[in-house]
N, C-alpha and C positions, 0 to 999 in steps of 0.2 A: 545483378544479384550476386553475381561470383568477389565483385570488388565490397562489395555489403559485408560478406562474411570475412574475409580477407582482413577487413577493417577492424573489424570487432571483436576479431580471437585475437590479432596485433594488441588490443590494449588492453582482452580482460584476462587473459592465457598467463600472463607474467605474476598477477597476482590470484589469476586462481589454483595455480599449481603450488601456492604457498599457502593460500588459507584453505585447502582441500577442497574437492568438488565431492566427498562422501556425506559432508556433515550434513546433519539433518535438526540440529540444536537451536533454539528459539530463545531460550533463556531469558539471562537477567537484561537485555539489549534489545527485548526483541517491542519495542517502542519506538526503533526503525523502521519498521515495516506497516507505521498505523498511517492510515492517510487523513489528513484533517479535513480538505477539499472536499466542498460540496459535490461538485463536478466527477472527482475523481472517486466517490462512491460512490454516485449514482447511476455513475457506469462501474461498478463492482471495487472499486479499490485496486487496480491494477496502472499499469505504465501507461500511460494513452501518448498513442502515437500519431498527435496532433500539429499542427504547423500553423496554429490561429491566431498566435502571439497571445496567449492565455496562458499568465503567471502561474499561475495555481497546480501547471501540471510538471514545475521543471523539478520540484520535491523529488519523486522518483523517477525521472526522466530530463536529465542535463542536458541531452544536444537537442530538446526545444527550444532553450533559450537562446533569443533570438532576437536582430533590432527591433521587432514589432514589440519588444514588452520593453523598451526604455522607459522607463521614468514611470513606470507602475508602481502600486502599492496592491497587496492582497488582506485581507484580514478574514481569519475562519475562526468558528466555534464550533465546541462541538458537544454537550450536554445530553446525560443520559438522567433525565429526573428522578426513574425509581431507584437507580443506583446510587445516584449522590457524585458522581464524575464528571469532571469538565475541564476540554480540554481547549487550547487553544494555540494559536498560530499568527502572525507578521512575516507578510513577505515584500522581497523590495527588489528590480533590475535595475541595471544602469547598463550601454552600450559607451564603451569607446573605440574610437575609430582604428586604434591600430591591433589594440589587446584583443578586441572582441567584447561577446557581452558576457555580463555579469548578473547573477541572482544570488540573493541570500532572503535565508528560512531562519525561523525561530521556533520550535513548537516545545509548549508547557503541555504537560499532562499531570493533570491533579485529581488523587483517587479517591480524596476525602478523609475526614479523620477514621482509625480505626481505635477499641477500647483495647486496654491493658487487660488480659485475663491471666490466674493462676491455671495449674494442669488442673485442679480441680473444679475450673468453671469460675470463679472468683472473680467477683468486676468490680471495680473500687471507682469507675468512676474519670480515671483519668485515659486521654488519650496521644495517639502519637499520628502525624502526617507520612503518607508515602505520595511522590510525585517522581518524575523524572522529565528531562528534556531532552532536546535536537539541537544544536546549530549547526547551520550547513552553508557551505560558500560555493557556489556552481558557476562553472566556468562553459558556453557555447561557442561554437562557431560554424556558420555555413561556409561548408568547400564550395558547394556547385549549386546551380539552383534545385539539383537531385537530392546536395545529401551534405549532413551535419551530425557533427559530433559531439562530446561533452562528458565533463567530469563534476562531479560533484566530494570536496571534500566534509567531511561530517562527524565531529565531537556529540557524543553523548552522557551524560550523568544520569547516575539514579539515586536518589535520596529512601532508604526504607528504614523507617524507625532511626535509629543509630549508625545505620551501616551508610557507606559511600560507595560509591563506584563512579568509574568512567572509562571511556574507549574512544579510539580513534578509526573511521573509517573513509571508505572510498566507494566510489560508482563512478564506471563508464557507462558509454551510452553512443550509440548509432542511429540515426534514421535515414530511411531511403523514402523518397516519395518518387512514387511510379507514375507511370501514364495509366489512364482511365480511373483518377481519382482513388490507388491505392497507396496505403505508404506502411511500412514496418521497422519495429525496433525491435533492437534486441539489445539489451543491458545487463551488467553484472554487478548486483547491487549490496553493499553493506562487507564491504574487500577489507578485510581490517580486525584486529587484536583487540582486547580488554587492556587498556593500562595498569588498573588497578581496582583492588577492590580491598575494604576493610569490614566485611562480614564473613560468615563460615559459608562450608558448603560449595563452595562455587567450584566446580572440576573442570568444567568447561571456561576455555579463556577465546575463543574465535566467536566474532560475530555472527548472527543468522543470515548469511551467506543464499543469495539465490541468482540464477543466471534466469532472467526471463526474455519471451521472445513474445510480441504483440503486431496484432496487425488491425487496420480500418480501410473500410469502405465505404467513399459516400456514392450514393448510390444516383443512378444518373438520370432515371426519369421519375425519381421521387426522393425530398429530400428528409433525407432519410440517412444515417452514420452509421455502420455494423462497426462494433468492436467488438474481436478475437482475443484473447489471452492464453499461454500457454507457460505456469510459472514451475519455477522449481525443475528447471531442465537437467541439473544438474543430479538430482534422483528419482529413481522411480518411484519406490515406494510412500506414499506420502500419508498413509493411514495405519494407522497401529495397530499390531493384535489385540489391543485392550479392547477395543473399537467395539469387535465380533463378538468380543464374551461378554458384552451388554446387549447385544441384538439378536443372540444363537439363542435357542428354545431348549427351556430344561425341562425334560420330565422325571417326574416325582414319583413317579410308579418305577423306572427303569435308571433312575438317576444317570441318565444321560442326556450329555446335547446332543441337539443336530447341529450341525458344524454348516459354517456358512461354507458354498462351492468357490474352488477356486476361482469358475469364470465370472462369478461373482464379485468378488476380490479384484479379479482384474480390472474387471469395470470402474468400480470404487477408484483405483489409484488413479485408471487415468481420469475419470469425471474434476477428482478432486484437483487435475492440472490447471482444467479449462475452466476460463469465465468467457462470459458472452455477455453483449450488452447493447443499447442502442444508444443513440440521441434523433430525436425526432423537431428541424424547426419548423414553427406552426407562423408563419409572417416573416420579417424580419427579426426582432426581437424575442420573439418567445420559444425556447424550447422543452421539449418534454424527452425524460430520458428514464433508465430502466436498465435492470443490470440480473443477472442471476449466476451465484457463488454455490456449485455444488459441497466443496469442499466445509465452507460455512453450514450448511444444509447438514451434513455428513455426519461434522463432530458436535455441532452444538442442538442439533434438532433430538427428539425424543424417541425413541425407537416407537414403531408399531402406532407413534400418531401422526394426522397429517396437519402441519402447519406452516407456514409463509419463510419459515427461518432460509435461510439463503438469499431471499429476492431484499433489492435495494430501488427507491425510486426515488425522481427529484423533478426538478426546474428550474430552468434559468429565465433570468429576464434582463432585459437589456435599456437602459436610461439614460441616453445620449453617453458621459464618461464615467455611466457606472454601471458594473453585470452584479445581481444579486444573484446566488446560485442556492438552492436549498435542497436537500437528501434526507430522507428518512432507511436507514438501514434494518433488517431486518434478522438481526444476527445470533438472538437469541430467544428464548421463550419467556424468558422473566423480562430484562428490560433490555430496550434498545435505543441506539443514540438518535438523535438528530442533528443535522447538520446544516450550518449556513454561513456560507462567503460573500465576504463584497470586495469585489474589485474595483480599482479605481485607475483611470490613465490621467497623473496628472499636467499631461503636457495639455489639455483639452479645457483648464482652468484657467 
């Protein structure tokens, strides 16, 4: 474990001392951090610290990539009907024998048309497109049958209305696989600057920057996968004051709140760290999986009602050289996506 960490501050230490480990900024980039992978919401949208030679997860986790995913193909969508957004994704590896292997991502996000209005409400009728994209080129390699590393380099654009932008970023990435079927990552994802941008507004120029640390366990007399997440190591506070003066109680007789408690607060921050998640396989081929995001829960659920916002579920199914994987997120109260990937190996054609 001591050569784990050893590893991992060596590659992400040099450029996180540049892009700052304070920032807490999401911005006009933060289209980095959305996962298309069926799989990879449905266990919560986080790193999975997997070794199954399954394309779909080297997106935010580079030292997966691995010879088991040579000559694969991934393809995800991701549609959210009542909203009107659809987003989608191609992914492709190749192994060679001296370099190592290779993954590249493509992800489109389209948010649909929105109308021209004047400040007085005014709609004439015409409208304008906002989308943005990913391309990413990840580079793996196993050291030892314990442990693998990886980078992933990563251009972004964002297209809104008239305005343009783009950035150039970075992700390392560690995994250790233990004895009794545990393994952990830890990775420093979205290392990297705005190039440019020709809209107003914009003060922030560093990507949304996160150092996360994930771990799994398959479990040994049932099978059964725990996945752990622990993201945004990099700060504590990951919930806003705004947050409390929607949830704090006003009275109208005294015109005061009551102020949420600190150990209250404390909780909050760290829940909104942690995601937890399973995968459950029911045969060979079928599994059921399931995920829950308090932080999702936190900011986008309604205060004082109870509803499903944070939980994600899915399934995968398995077709001799094909995995269809499908996710239902649960991440808001108006609309929510769904999700579905197919995998394909086609060396098996």
């Amino acid at each position: 474990m001591k050569r784990f960490v050893t590893i991992i501050t060596c590659l992400i230490m040099p450029f996180a001392v540049t892009n700052g480990f304070s920032q807490a900024y999401k911005g006009l980039f933060s289209q980095m951090n959305d996962a298309h992978s069926a799989r990879m919401m449905a266990l919560g949208g986080i790193i999975l610290p997997m070794h199954d030679g399954d394309l779909q997860t080297i997106t935010f986790n580079p030292s997966s990539i691995c010879p088991a995913m040579d000559n694969q193909i991934a393809l995800s969508y991701v549609g959210d009907f009542k909203m009107g957004t659809n987003y989608a994704s191609v992914q492709y590896s190749h192994t060679f024998d001296k370099l190592g292997s290779f993954g590249a991502t493509v992800q489109y996000d389209n948010y649909g048309a929105f109308e021209y209005a004047s400040e007085s409400g005014h709609v004439d009728g015409t409208t304008f497109n906002v989308s943005d994209y990913v391309v990413t080129l990840g580079w793996g390699r196993e050291l030892t049958d314990k442990w693998s590393i990886g980078a992933n380099l990563k251009y972004a654009g964002i297209q809104y209305e008239t305005s343009r932008g783009g950035a150039l970023g970075v992700d390392v990435a560690a995994t250790y696989w233990a004895y009794s079927n545990w393994a952990f990552t830890l990775a420093g994802r979205n290392i990297g600057h705005q190039l440019f941008y020709t809209g107003t507004a914009n003060e922030e120029k560093w990507l949304p920057f996160s150092l996360d640390f994930t771990a799994s366990k398959k479990l040994d007399h049932l099978p059964l996968t725990i996945v752990m997440g622990y993201h945004d190591i990099q700060k504590w506070k990951v919930v806003s004051d705004n947050q409390y003066l929607i949830e704090e109680n006003y009275d109208p007789i005294t015109g005061q709140y009551t102020q949420t408690s600190n150990t209250t607060k404390f909780f909050n921050n760290l829940g909104s760290h942690l995601v937890l998640g399973g995968e459950l396989e029911i045969g060979k081929n079928f599994l059921l999986r399931a995920s829950y995001n308090y932080e999702s829960h936190l900011k986008m659920d309604v205060p004082k009602k109870r509803t499903l916002v944070g939980f994600s579920a899915g399934f995968g199914l398995k077709i001799k050289a094909f995995q269809i994987d499908y996710a239902y997120s649960r991440n808001n109260i108006v609309g929510s996506p769904h999700f579905l990937s197919l995998r394909m190996d086609l060396n098996k054609f």
